[in-house]
C-alpha positions as CSV (number, residue, x, y, z in Angstrom):
1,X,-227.2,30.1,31.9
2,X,-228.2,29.8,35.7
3,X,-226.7,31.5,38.6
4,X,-228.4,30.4,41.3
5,X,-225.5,28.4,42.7
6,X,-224.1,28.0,46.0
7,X,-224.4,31.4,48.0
8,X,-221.7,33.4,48.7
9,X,-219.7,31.7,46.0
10,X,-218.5,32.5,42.4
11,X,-216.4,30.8,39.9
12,X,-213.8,30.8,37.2
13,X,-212.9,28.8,34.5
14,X,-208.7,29.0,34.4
15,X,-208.3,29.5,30.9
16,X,-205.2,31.3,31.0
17,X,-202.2,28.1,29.9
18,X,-200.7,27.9,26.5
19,X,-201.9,24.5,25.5
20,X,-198.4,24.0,24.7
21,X,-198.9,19.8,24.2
22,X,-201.7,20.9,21.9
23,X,-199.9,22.4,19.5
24,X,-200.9,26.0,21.1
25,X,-204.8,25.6,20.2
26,X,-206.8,27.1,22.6
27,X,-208.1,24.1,24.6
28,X,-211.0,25.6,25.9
29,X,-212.3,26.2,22.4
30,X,-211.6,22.9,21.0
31,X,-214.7,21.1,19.1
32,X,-215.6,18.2,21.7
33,X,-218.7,15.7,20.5
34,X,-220.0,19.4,18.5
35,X,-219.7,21.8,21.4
36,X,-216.8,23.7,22.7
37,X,-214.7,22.4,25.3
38,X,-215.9,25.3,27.2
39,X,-219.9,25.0,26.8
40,X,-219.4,21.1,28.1
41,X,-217.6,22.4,31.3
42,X,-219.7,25.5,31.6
43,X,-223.2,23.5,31.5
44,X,-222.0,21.8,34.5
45,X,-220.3,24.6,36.2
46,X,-222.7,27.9,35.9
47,X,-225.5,26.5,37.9
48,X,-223.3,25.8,41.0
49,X,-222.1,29.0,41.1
50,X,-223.5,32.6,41.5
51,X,-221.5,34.0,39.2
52,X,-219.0,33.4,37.0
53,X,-215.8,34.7,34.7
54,X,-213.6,33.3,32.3
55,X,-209.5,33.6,33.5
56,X,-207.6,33.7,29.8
57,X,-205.0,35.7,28.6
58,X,-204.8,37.4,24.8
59,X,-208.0,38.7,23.0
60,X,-210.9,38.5,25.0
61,X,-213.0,38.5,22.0
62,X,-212.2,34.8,21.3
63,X,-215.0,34.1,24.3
64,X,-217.4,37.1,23.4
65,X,-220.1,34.4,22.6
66,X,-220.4,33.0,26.0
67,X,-221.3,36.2,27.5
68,X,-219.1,36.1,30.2
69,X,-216.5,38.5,32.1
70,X,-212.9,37.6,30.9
71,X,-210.5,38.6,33.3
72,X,-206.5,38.1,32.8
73,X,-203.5,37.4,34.5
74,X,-202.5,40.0,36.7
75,X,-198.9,38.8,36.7
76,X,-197.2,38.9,33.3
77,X,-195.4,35.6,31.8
78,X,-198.0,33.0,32.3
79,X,-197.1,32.2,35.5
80,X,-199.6,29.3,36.1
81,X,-202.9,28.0,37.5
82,X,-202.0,30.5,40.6
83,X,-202.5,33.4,38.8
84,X,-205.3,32.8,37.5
85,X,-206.9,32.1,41.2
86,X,-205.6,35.4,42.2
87,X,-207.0,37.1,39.2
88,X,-210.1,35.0,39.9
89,X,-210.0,35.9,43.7
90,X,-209.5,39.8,43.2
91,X,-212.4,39.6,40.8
92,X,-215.0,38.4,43.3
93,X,-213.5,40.9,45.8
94,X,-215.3,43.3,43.1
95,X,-218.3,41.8,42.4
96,X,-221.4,43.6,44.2
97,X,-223.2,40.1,45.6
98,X,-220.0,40.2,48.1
99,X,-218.9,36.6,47.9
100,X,-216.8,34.8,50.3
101,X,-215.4,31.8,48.0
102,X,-214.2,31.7,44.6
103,X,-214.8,27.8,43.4
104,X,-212.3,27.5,40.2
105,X,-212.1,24.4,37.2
106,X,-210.0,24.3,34.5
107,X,-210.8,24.3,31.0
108,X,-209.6,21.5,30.0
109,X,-212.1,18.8,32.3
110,X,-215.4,18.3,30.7
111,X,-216.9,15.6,33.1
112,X,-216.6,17.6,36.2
113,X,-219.1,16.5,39.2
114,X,-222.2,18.9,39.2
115,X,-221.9,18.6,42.9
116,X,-218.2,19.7,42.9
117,X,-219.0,23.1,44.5
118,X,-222.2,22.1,47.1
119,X,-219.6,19.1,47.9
120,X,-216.0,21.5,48.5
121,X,-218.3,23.8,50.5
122,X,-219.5,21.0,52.8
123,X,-215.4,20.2,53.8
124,X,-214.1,24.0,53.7
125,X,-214.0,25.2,56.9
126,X,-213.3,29.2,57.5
127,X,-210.2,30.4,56.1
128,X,-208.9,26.7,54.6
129,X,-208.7,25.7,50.7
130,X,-210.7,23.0,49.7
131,X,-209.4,20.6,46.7
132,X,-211.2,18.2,44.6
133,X,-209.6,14.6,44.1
134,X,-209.8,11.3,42.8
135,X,-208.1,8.3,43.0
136,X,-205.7,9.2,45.9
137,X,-204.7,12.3,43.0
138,X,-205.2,16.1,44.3
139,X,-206.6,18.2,41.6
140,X,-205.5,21.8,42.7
141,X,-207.2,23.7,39.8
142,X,-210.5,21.9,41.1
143,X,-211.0,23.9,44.2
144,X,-212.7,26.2,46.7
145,X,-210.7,29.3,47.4
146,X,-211.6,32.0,50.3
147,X,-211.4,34.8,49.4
148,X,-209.2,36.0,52.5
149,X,-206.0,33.9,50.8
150,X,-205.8,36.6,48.0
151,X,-203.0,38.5,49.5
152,X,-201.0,35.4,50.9
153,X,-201.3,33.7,47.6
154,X,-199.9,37.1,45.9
155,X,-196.7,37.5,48.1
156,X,-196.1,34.0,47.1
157,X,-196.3,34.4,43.5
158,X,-194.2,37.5,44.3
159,X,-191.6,35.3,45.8
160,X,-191.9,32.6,42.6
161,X,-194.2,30.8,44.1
162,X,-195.8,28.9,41.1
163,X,-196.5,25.2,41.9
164,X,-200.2,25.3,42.6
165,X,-200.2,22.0,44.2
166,X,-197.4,22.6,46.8
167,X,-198.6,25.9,47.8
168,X,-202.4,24.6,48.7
169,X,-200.8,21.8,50.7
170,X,-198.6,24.3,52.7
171,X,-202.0,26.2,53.4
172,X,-203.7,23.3,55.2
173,X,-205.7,22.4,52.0
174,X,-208.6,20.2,53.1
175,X,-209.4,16.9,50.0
176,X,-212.4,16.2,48.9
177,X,-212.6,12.9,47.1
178,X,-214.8,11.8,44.3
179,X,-215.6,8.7,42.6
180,X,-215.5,7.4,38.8
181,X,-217.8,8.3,36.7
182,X,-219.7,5.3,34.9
183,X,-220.1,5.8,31.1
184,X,-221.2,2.6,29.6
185,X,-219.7,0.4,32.1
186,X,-216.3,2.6,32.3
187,X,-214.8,4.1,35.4
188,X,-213.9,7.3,34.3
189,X,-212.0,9.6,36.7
190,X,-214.6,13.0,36.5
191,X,-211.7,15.3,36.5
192,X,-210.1,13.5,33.2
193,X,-208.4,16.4,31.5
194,X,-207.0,17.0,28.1
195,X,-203.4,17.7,27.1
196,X,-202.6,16.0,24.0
197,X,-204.8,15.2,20.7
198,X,-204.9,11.7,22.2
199,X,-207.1,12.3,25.4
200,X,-209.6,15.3,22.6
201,X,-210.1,11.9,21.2
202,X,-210.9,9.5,24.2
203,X,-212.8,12.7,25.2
204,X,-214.6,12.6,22.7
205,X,-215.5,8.7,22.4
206,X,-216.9,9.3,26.1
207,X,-218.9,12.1,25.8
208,X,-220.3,10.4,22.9
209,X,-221.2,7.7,25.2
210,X,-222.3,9.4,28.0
211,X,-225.0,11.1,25.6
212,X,-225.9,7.7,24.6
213,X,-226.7,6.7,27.9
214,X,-228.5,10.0,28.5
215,X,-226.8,11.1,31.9
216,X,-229.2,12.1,34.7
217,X,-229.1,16.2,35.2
C-alpha cells in the first residue's frame, strides 16, 4: 500500500461509530462487490497520504489484516466523529515524519475523490479546517485537520462539544466542493455513504458498475 502522499500530511479512517442503522455490523468490514468496505476506501485513500491509521474502538484485532495502526477514542462513550479527529490528531503529533495535517474519511464512503487530500491542501490556509462537499452538503468527516486545532477541539469535547459539523463551522472551516461521479451515465455524489442495508446494496450495484466501466486510476 503507498505512502507517498501529500507531504506533511497523514490520515485516518474514523472507524470508531456503532453502525447502529446496520444492525451493529461493523460497517467498515462489510462485504462490498468482494472486498471490505475498508480495502475500497483504503485503495483510494493510502496513496494520498504519508501515513495512515485506522480510528475504531473494541478489539483491534478485527483490522490486524490491513496492517495498519489502530488507534481508539480517547474519550469514553462514543462521543462521535470528533473524537476520532482528536485521537487521529494526537496520533500524528507522535509520528516521527512530523506532519502538519491529519486528512480524515470515514468508513463508510467508498467512492471518495483520489484527489480529496492534494485538493483540501490547495484551499487550507495555515491554521484553518478544510471540508470536502458536494452538492451545496458539507461533509465534516471528509476533511483536512491542522494539527494545531488538537487542544481547541479537546476543550470542546470537554465542554460536550460533539456536533462535528457545527464546531468546524465555528472554526472558520474553508469548503471544498466536488462534483458527481459518472458511473454508467449516473451522477453519483463521491462521498455517498452507507447507513442502512439499503444504500450496501446501491453500493454495491455501483461499484459493480464502475468496475465495468474500468475507472481511470
Amino acid at each position: 500500500m503507498s505512502r507517498t502522499g501529500s507531504a506533511g500530511i497523514v490520515g485516518v479512517v474514523l472507524a470508531g461509530g456503532r453502525s447502529q442503522r446496520m444492525g451493529g455490523r461493523e460497517k467498515a468490514l462489510l462485504d462490498l462487490a468482494g472486498r471490505t468496505m475498508l480495502a475500497h476506501i483504503l485503495e483510494r485513500f493510502a496513496a494520498q497520504v504519508e501515513g495512515l491509521a485506522i480510528n475504531a474502538n473494541g478489539d483491534p484485532a478485527r483490522f490486524a489484516a490491513f496492517g495498519l495502526p489502530v488507534i481508539r477514542d480517547l474519550i469514553p462513550d462514543f462521543p462521535g466523529p470528533l473524537a476520532g479527529v482528536l485521537a487521529g490528531l494526537r496520533w500524528a503529533a507522535e509520528r516521527p515524519s512530523q506532519p502538519t495535517h491529519l486528512a480524515t474519511v470515514s468508513s463508510d464512503a467508498p467512492f471518495i475523490p483520489r484527489d480529496l487530500v492534494a485538493r483540501l491542501a490547495d484551499t487550507a490556509a495555515s491554521g484553518s479546517i478544510a471540508v470536502a462537499r458536494s452538492g451545496g452538503i458539507l461533509h465534516p468527516v471528509a476533511a483536512l485537520w491542522p494539527l494545531c486545532i488538537a487542544d481547541d477541539l479537546e476543550r470542546a469535547l470537554a465542554t460536550g462539544e460533539r456536533r462535528v459539523q457545527r464546531w468546524v463551522q465555528m472554526q472558520g472551516a474553508r469548503a471544498v466542493d466536488f462534483a458527481p461521479v459518472e458511473i454508467s451515465g449516473r451522477a453519483v455524489d463521491p462521498f455517498f455513504n452507507v447507513n442502512t442495508p439499503e444504500e450496501l446494496a446501491e453500493a454495491e450495484t455501483l461499484m459493480q458498475l464502475l468496475t465495468l466501466q474500468k475507472e481511470p486510476s
